[in-house]
Z-matrix of the N, CA and C atoms (Angstrom, degrees):
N
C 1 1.453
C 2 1.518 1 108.46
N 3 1.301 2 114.17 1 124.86
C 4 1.373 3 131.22 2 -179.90
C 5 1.553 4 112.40 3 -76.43
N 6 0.747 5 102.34 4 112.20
C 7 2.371 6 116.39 5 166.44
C 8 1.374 7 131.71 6 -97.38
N 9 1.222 8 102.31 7 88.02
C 10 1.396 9 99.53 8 -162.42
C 11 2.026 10 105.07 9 -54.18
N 12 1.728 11 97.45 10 151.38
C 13 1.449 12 94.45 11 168.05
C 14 1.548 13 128.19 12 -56.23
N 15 0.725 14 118.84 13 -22.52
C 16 1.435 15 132.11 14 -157.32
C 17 1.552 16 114.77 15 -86.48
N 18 1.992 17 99.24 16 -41.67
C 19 1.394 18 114.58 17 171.55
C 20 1.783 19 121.55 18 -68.02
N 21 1.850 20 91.04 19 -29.46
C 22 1.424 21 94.59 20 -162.22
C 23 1.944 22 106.48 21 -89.98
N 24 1.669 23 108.52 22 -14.60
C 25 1.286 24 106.24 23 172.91
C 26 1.922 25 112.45 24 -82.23
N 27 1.697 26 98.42 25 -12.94
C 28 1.504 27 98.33 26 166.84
C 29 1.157 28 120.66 27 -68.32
N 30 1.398 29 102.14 28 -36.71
C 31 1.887 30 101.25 29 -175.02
C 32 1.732 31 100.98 30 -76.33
N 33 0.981 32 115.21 31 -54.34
C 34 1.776 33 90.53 32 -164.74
C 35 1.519 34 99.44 33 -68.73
N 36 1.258 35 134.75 34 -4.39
C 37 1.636 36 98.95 35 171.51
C 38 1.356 37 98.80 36 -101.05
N 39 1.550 38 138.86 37 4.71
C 40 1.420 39 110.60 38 139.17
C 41 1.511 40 104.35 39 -44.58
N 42 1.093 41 110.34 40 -91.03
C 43 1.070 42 126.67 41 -157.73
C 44 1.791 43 119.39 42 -11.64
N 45 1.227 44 85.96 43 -47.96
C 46 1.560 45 104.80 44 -179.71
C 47 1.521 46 106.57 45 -86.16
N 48 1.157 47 121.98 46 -11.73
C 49 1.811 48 106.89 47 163.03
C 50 1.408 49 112.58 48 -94.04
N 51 1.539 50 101.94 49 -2.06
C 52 1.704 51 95.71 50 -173.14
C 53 1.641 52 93.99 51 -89.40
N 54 1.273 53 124.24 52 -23.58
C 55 1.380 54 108.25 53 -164.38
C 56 1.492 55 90.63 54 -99.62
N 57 1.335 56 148.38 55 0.63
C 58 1.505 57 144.86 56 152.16
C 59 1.542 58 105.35 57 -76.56
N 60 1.028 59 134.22 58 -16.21
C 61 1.182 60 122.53 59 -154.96
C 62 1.668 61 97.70 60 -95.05
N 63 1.457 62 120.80 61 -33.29
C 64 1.683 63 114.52 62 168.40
C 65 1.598 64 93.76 63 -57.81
N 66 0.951 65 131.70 64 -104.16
C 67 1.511 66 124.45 65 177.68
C 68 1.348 67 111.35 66 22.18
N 69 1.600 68 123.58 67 -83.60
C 70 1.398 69 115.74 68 -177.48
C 71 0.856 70 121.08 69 -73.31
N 72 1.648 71 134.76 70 -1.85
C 73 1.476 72 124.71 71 -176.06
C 74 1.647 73 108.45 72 -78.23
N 75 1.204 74 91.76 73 -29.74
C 76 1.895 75 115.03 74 -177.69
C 77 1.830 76 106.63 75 -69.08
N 78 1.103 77 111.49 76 -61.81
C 79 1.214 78 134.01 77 -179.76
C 80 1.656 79 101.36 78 -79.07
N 81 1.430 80 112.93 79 97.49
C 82 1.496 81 109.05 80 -178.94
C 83 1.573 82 119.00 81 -110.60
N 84 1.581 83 118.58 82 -9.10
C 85 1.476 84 131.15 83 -159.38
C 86 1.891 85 86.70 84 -108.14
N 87 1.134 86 120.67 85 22.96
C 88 1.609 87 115.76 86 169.83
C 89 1.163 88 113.75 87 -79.14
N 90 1.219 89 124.67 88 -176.45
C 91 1.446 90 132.97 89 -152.11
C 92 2.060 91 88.42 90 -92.91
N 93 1.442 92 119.93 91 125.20
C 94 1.811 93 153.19 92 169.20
C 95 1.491 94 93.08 93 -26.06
N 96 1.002 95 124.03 94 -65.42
C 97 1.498 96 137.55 95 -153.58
C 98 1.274 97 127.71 96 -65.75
N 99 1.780 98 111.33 97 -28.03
C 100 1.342 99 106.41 98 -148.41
C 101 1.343 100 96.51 99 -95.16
N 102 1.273 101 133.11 100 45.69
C 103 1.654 102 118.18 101 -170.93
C 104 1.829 103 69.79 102 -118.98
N 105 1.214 104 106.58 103 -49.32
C 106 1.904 105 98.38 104 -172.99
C 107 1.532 106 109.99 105 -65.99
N 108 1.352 107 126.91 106 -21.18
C 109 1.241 108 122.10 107 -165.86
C 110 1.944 109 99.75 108 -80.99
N 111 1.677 110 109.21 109 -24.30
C 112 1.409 111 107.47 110 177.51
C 113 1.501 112 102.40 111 -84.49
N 114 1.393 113 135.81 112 -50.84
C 115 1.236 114 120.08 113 150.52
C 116 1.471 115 137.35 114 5.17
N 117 1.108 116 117.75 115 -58.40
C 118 1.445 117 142.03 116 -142.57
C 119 1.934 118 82.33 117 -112.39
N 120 0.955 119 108.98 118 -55.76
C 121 1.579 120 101.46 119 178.20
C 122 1.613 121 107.71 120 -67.00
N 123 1.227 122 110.09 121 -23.58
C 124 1.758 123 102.20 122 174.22
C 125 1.344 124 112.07 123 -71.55
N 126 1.280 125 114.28 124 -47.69
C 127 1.720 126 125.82 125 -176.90
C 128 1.512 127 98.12 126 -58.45
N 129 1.631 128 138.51 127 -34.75
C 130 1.245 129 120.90 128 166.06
C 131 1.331 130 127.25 129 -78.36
N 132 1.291 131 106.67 130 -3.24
C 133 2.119 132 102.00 131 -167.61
C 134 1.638 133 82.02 132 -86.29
N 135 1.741 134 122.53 133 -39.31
C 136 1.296 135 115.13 134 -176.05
C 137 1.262 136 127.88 135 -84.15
N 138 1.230 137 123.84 136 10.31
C 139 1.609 138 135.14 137 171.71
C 140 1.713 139 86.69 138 -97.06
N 141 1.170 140 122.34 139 -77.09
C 142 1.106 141 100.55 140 -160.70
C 143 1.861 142 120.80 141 -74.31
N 144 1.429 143 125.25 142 16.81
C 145 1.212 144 144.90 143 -170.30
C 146 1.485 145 88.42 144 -97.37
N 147 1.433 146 120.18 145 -42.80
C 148 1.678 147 113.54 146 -174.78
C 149 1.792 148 114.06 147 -127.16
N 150 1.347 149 96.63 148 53.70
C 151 1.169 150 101.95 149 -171.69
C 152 1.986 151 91.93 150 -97.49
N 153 1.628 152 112.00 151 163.78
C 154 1.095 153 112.80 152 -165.31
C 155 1.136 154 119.92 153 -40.08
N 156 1.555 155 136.38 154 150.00
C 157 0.998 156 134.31 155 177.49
C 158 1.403 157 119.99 156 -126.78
N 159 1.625 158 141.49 157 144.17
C 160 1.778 159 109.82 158 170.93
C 161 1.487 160 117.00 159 -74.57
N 162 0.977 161 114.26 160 164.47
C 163 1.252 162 102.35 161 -178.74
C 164 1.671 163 97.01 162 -159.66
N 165 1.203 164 118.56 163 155.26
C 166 1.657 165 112.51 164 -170.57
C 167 1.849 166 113.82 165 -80.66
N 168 0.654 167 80.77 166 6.40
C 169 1.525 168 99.52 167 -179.55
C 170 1.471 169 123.91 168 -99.46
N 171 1.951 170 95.71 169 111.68
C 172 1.954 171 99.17 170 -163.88
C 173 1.405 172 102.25 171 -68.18
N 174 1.454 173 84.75 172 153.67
C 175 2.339 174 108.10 173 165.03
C 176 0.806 175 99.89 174 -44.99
């Protein structure tokens, strides 16, 4: 069974915001920002997770 890269770097950073995410629910007087600042690092692991690829298959 084939996994695409893209799917399998999605799942572990669920994974890994679900087990940060008790952390901040507890901890509420932390710094506003950082839920967008992990955001913004997700939108890059997945740009470059599905960035062009070759593939045998014509344009």
């Amino acid at each position: 069974m084939y996994i695409p890269r893209s799917i399998l770097m999605l799942l572990v950073i669920i994974y890994l915001l679900f087990l940060l995410t008790v952390d901040w629910i507890n901890a509420a007087d932390e710094l506003w920002y950082r839920p967008f600042v992990v955001a913004f690092i997700v939108v890059l692991v997945a740009r470059w997770a599905h960035r062009d690829q070759e593939t045998d298959e014509p344009e």
